[in-house]
ChimeraX commands (.cxc) that place a marker at each C-alpha (Angstrom):
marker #1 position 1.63,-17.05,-16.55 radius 0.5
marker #1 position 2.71,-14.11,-18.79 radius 0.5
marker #1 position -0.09,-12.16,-17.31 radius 0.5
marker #1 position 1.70,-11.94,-14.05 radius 0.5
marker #1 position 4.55,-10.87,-14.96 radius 0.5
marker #1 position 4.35,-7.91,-17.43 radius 0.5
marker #1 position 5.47,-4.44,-16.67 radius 0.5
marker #1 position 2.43,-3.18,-15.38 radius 0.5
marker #1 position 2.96,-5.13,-12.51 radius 0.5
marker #1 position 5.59,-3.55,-11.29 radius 0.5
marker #1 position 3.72,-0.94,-9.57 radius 0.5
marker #1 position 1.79,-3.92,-7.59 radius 0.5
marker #1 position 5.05,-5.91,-7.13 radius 0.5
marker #1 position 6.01,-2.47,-5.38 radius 0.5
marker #1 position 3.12,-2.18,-3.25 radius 0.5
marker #1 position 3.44,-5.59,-2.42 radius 0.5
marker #1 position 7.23,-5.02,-1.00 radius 0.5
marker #1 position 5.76,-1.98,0.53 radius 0.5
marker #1 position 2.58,-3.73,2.40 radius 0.5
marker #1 position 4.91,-6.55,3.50 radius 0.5
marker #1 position 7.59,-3.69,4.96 radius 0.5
marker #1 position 4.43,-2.29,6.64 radius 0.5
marker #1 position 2.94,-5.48,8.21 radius 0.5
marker #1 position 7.21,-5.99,9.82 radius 0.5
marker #1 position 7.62,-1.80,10.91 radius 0.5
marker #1 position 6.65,-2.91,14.13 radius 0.5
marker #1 position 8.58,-5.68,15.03 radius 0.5
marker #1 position 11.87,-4.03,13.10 radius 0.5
marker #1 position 11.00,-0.58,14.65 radius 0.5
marker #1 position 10.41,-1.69,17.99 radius 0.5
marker #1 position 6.57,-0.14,18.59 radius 0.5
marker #1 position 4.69,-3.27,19.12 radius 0.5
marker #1 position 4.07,-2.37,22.97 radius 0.5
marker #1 position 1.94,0.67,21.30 radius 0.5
marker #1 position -1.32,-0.53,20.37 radius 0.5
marker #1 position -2.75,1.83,17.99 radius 0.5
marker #1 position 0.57,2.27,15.59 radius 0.5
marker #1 position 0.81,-1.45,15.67 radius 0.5
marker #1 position -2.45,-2.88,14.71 radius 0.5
marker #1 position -2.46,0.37,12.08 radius 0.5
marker #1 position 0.71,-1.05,10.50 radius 0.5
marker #1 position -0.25,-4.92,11.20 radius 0.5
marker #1 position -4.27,-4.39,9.54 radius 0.5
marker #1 position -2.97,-1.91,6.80 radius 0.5
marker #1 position 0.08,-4.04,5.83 radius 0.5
marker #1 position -2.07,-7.05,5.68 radius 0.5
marker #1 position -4.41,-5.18,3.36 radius 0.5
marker #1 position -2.19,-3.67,0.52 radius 0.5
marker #1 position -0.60,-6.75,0.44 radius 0.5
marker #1 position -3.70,-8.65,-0.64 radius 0.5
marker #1 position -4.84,-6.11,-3.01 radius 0.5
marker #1 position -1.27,-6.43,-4.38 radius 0.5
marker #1 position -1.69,-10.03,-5.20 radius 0.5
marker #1 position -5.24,-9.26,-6.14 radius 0.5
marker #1 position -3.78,-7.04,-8.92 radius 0.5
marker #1 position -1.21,-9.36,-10.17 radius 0.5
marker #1 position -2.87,-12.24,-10.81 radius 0.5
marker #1 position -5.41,-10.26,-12.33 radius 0.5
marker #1 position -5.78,-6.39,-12.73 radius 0.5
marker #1 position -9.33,-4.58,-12.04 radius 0.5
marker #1 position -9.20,-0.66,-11.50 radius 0.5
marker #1 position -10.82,-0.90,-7.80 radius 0.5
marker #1 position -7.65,-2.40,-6.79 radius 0.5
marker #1 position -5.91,0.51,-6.88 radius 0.5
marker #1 position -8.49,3.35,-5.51 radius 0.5
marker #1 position -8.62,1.02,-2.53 radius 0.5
marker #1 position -4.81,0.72,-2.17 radius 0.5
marker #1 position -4.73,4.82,-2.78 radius 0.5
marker #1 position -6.85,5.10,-0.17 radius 0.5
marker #1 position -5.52,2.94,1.74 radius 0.5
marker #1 position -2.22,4.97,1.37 radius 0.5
marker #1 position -3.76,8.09,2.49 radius 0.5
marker #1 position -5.24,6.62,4.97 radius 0.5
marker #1 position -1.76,5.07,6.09 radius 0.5
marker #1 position -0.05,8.27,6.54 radius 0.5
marker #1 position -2.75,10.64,8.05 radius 0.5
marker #1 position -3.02,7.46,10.78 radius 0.5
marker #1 position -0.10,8.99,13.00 radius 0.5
marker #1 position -2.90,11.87,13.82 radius 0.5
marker #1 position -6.05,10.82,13.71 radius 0.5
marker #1 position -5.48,7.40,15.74 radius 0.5
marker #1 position -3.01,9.56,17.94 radius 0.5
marker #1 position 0.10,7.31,17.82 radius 0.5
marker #1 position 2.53,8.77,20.44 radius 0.5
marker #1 position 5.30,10.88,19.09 radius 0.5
marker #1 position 7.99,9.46,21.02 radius 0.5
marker #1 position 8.71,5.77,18.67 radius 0.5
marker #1 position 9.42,5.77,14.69 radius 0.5
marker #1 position 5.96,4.28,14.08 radius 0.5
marker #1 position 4.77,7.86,13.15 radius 0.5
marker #1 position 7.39,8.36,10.31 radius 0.5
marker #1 position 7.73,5.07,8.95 radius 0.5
marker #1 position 4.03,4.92,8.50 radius 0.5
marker #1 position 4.04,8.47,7.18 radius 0.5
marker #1 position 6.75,7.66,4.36 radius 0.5
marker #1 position 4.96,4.24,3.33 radius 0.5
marker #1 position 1.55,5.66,3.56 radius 0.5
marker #1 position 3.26,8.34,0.88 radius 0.5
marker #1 position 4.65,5.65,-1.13 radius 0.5
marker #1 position 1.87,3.31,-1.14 radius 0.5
marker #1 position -0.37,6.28,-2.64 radius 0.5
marker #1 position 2.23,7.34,-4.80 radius 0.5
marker #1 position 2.65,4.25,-6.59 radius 0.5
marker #1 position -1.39,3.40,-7.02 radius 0.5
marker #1 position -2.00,7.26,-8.38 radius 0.5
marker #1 position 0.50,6.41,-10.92 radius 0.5
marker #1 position -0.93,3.10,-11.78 radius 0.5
marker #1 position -4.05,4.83,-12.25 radius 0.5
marker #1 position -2.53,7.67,-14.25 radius 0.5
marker #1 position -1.48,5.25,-16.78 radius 0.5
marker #1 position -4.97,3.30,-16.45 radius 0.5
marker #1 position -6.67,6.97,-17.45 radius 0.5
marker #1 position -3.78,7.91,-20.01 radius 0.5
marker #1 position -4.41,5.03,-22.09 radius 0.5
marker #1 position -6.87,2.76,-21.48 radius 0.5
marker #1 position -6.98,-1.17,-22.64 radius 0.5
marker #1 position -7.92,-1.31,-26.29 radius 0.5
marker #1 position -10.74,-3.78,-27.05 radius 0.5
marker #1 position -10.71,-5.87,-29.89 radius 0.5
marker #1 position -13.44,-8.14,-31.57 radius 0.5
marker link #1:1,2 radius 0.2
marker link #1:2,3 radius 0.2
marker link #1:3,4 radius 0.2
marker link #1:4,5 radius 0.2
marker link #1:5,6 radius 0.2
marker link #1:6,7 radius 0.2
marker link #1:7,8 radius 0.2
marker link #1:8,9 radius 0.2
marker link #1:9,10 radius 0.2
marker link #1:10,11 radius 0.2
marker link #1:11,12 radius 0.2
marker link #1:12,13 radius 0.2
marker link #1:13,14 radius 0.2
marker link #1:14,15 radius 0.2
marker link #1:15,16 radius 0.2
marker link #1:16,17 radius 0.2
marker link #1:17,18 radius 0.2
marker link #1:18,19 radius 0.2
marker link #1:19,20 radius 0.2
marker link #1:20,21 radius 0.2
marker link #1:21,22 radius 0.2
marker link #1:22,23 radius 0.2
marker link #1:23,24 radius 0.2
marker link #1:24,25 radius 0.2
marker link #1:25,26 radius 0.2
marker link #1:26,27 radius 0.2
marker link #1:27,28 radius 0.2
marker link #1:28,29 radius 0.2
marker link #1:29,30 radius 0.2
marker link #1:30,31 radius 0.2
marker link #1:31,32 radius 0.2
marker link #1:32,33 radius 0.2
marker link #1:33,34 radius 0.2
marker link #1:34,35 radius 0.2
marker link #1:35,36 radius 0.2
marker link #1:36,37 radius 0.2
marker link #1:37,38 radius 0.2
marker link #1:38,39 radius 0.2
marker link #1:39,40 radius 0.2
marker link #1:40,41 radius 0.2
marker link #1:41,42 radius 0.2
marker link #1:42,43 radius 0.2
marker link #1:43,44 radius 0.2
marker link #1:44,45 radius 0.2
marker link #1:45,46 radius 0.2
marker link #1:46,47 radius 0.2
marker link #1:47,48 radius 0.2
marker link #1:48,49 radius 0.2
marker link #1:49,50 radius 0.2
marker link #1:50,51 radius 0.2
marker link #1:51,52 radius 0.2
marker link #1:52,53 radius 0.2
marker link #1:53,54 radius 0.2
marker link #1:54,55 radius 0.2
marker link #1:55,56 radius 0.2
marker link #1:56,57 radius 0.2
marker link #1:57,58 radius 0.2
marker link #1:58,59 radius 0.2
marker link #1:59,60 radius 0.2
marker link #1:60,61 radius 0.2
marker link #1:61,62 radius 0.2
marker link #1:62,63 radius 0.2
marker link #1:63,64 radius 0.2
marker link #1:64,65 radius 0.2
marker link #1:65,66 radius 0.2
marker link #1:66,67 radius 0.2
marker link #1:67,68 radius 0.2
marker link #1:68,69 radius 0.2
marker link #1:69,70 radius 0.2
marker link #1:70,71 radius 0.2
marker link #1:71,72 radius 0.2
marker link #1:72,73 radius 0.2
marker link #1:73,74 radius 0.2
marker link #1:74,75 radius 0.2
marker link #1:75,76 radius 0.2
marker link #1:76,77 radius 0.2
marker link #1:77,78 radius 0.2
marker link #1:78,79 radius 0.2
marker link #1:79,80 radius 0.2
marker link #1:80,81 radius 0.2
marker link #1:81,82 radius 0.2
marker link #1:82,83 radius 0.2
marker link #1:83,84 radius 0.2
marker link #1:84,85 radius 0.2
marker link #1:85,86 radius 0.2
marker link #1:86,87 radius 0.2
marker link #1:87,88 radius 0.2
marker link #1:88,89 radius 0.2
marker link #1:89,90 radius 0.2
marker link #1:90,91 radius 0.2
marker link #1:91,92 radius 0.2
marker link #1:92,93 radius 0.2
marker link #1:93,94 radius 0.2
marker link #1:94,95 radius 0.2
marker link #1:95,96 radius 0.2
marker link #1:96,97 radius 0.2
marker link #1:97,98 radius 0.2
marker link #1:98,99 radius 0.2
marker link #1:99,100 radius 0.2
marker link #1:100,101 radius 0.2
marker link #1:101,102 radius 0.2
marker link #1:102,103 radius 0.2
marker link #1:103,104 radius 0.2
marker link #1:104,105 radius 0.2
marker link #1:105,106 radius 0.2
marker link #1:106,107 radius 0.2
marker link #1:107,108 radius 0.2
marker link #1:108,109 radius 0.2
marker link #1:109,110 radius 0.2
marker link #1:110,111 radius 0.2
marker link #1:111,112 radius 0.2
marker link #1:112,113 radius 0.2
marker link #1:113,114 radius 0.2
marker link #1:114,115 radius 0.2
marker link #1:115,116 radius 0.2
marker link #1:116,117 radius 0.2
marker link #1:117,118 radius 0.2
marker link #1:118,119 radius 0.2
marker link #1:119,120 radius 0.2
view
């Protein structure tokens, strides 16, 4: 139970927050009538959100390359799935698409920076 709740999962508690804010954007935001924006948020939200939990309960590096790409791929979405530019779903996904990357580069900084000691 310790495990789950040191300070390294912070970062994943974040994504978590951030995946869950994600999955709701289109309900709160009102976009749900457009199709592409919606199931982009719904699918993508859904995603970072397991690989959240995935990390907490127990951290492996992959976890967080797929939720950085998962952030890039969250806020270059608004162009290459053409989302219209008329409804907020273009921003919001922009900013948590940001975010999202944001916090799993920095996880992995500190992965790189100093790496798990092993002991025999």
């Amino acid at each position: 139970m310790r495990d789950i709740w040191r300070k390294e999962a912070l970062a994943d508690v974040v994504n978590l927050a951030l995946g869950a804010w994600l999955f709701l954007t289109p309900w709160i935001f009102g976009f749900t009538s457009e199709s592409a924006a919606s199931w982009n948020a719904w699918l993508c939200g859904l995603a970072i959100g397991a690989l959240a939990i995935a990390a907490i309960t127990a951290f492996a590096e992959w976890e967080e390359w797929i939720n950085l790409a998962l952030g890039i791929w969250v806020a270059i979405a608004p162009w290459l799935v053409a989302f219209s530019g008329d409804t907020s779903g273009p921003r919001v996904t922009l900013l948590v698409g940001i975010l999202v990357a944001i916090v799993a580069g920095i996880r992995l900084w500190f992965v790189y920076r100093s790496p798990p000691t092993v002991r025999a």
